[in-house]
Every structure is written in structure tokens, then in C-alpha cells.
TORKOL-4160 file (C-alpha; in steps of 0.2 Angstrom, whole numbers, padded with zeros to 4 digits, m for minus):
120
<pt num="1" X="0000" Y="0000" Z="0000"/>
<pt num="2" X="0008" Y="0018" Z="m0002"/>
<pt num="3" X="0003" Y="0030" Z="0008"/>
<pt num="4" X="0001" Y="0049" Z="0007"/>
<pt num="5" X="0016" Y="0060" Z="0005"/>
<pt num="6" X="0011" Y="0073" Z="0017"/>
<pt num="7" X="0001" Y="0065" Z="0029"/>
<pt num="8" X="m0003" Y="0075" Z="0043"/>
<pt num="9" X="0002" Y="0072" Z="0061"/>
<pt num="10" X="m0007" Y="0055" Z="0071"/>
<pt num="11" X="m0014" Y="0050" Z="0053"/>
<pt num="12" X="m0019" Y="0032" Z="0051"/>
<pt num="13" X="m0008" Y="0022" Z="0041"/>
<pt num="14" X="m0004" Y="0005" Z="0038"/>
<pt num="15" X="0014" Y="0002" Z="0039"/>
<pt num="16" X="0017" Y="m0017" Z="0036"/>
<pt num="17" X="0034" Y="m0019" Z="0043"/>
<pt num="18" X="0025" Y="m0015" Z="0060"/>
<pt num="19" X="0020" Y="m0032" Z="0060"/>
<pt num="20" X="0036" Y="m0042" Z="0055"/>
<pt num="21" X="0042" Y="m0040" Z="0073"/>
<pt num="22" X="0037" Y="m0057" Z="0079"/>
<pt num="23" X="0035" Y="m0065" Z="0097"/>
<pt num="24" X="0052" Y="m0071" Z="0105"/>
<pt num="25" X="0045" Y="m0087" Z="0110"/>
<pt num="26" X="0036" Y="m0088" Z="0090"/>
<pt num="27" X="0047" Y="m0101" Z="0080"/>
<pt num="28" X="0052" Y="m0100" Z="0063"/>
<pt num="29" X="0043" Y="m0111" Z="0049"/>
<pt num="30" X="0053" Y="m0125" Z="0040"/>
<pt num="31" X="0049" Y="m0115" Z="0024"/>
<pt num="32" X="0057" Y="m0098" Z="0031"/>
<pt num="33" X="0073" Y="m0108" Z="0035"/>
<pt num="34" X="0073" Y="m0116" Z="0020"/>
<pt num="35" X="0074" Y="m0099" Z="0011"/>
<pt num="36" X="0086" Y="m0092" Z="0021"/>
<pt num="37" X="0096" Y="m0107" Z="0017"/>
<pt num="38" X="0093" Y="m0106" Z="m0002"/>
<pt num="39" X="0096" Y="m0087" Z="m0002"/>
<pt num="40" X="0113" Y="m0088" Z="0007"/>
<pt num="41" X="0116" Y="m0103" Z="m0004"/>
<pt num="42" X="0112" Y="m0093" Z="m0019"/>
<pt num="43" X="0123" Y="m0075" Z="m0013"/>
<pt num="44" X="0139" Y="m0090" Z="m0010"/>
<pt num="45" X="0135" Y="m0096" Z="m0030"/>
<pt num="46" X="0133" Y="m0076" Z="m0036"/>
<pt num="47" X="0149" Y="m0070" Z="m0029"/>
<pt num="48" X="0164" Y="m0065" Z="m0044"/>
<pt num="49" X="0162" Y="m0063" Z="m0059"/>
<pt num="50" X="0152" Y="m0070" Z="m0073"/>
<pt num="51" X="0163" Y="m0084" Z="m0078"/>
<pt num="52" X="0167" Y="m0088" Z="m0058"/>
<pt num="53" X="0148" Y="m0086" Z="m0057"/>
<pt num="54" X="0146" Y="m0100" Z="m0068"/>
<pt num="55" X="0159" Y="m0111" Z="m0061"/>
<pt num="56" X="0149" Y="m0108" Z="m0041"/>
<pt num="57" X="0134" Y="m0114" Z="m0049"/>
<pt num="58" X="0140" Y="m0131" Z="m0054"/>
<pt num="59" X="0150" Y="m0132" Z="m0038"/>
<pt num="60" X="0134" Y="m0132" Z="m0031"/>
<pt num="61" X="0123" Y="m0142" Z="m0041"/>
<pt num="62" X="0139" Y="m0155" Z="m0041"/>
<pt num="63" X="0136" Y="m0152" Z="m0020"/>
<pt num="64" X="0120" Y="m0155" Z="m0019"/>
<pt num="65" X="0113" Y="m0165" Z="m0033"/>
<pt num="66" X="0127" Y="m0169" Z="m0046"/>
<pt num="67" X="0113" Y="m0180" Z="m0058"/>
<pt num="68" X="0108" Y="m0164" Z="m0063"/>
<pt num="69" X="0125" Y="m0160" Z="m0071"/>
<pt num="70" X="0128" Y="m0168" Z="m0090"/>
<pt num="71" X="0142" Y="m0180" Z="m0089"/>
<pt num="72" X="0141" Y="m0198" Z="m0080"/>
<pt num="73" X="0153" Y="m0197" Z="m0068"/>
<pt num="74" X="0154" Y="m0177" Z="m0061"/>
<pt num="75" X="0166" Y="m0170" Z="m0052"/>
<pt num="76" X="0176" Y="m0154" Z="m0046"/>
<pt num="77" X="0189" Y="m0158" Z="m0063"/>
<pt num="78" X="0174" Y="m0158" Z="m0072"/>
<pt num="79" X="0167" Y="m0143" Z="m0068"/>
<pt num="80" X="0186" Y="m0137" Z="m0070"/>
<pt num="81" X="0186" Y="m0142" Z="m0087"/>
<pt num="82" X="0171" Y="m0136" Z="m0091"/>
<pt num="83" X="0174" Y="m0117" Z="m0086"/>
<pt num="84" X="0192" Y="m0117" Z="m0090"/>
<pt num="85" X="0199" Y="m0116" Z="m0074"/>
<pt num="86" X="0214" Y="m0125" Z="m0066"/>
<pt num="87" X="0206" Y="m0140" Z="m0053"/>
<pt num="88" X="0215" Y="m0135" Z="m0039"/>
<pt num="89" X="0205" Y="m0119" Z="m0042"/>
<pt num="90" X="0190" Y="m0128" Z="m0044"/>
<pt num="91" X="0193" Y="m0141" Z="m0028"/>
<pt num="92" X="0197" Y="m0125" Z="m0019"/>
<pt num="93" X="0179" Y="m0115" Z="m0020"/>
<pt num="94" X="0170" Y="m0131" Z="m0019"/>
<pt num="95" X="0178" Y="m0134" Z="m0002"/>
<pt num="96" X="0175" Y="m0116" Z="0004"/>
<pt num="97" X="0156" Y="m0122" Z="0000"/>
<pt num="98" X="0157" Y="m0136" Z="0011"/>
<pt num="99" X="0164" Y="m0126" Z="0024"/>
<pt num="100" X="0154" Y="m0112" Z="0025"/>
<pt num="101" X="0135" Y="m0123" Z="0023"/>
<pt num="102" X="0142" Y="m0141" Z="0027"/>
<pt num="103" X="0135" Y="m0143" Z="0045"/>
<pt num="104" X="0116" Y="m0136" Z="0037"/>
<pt num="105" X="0116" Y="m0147" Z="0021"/>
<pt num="106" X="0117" Y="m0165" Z="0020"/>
<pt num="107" X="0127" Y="m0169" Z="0004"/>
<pt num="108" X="0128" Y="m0182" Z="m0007"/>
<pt num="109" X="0135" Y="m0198" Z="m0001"/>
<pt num="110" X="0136" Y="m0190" Z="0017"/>
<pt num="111" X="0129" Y="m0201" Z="0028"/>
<pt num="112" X="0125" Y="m0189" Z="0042"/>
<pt num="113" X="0128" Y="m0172" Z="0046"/>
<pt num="114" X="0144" Y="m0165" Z="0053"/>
<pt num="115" X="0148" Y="m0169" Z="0070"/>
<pt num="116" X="0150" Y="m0151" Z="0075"/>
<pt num="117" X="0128" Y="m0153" Z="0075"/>
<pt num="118" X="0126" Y="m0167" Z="0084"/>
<pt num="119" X="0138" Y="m0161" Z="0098"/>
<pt num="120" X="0128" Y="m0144" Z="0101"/>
């Protein structure tokens, strides 16, 4: 809604952020966390430039679910080859991934989440 320029003094309006203060004791929806996580998981993938760009998002499908990538046997070389990029590179940027979202993912082939959860 957008309310009047000059509204004078004690006027009525609806201001919508009023009401994204929530209750301390209110927890957050599955969904909501979900979409923080994809949000932050898309910023990580949108850092650089557009060909590191590129190189990110295949790092993460290849995280998350590598089936969607087109080869039979995907990997960091792959996605290295792929972008022209050396695999060191590569191996580098998909371990700074699995560092910064690897106690909030479960990956492919992990069998459970990082220990670091279980002992909080």
C-alpha cells in the first residue's frame, strides 16, 4: 500500500513492517529456513564474476545433486574443465562451500551431518 506524502500528524496508516516483529517465544517455519538457506546458498553461487559465477553454480549443483550436471561421472575436474579453470581452483571453491554450509546441508553420499551438530 503507499501511503500519502504529506500525511498529517497521528494519521492512520498501515505500515506493514510494523507487523514483521514477531513473538520471541514464536518459532520460525521450516519453509522460512529453507529460504534463508537457499538465499545464502544462492549469494555463495553469485559471488565474482560471470565466468566464476558460472563455475559456483556447478559447484553447487555438483554439492547438492550432481545427476543434474551432463556428464556420467561429475566432479570438481569436471566442472574445472568445463569453465576453464585449473582443478586446484575448482577443488578450492567447492571446499570453501562445504565449509561455510556443510553442517546445514546434508550432501551427497554423506551419511549424516557434521559432528559439530550433533555435539551442540
Amino acid at each position: 500500500m503507499i501511503g500519502p506524502h504529506h500525511a498529517p500528524p497521528g494519521a492512520y496508516y498501515d505500515d506493514p513492517a510494523e507487523k514483521l516483529d514477531r513473538p520471541a517465544n514464536e518459532q520460525l517455519s521450516p519453509y522460512t529456513i529453507a529460504g534463508h538457506g537457499m538465499t545464502r546458498i544462492k549469494e555463495w553461487a553469485t559471488r565474482g564474476k560471470a565466468k566464476q559465477r558460472a563455475l559456483r553454480h556447478d559447484l553447487v549443483t555438483l554439492s547438492m545433486c550432481p545427476q543434474m550436471l551432463p556428464c556420467k561421472h561429475p566432479s570438481a575436474a569436471w566442472c574445472a574443465r568445463e569453465h576453464g579453470v585449473s582443478r586446484q581452483w575448482a577443488s578450492r571453491l567447492q571446499q570453501e562451500f562445504a565449509r561455510e554450509f556443510g553442517d546445514h546441508i546434508q550432501f551427497r553420499g554423506q551419511r549424516f551431518l557434521s559432528q559439530a551438530n550433533a555435539i551442540q
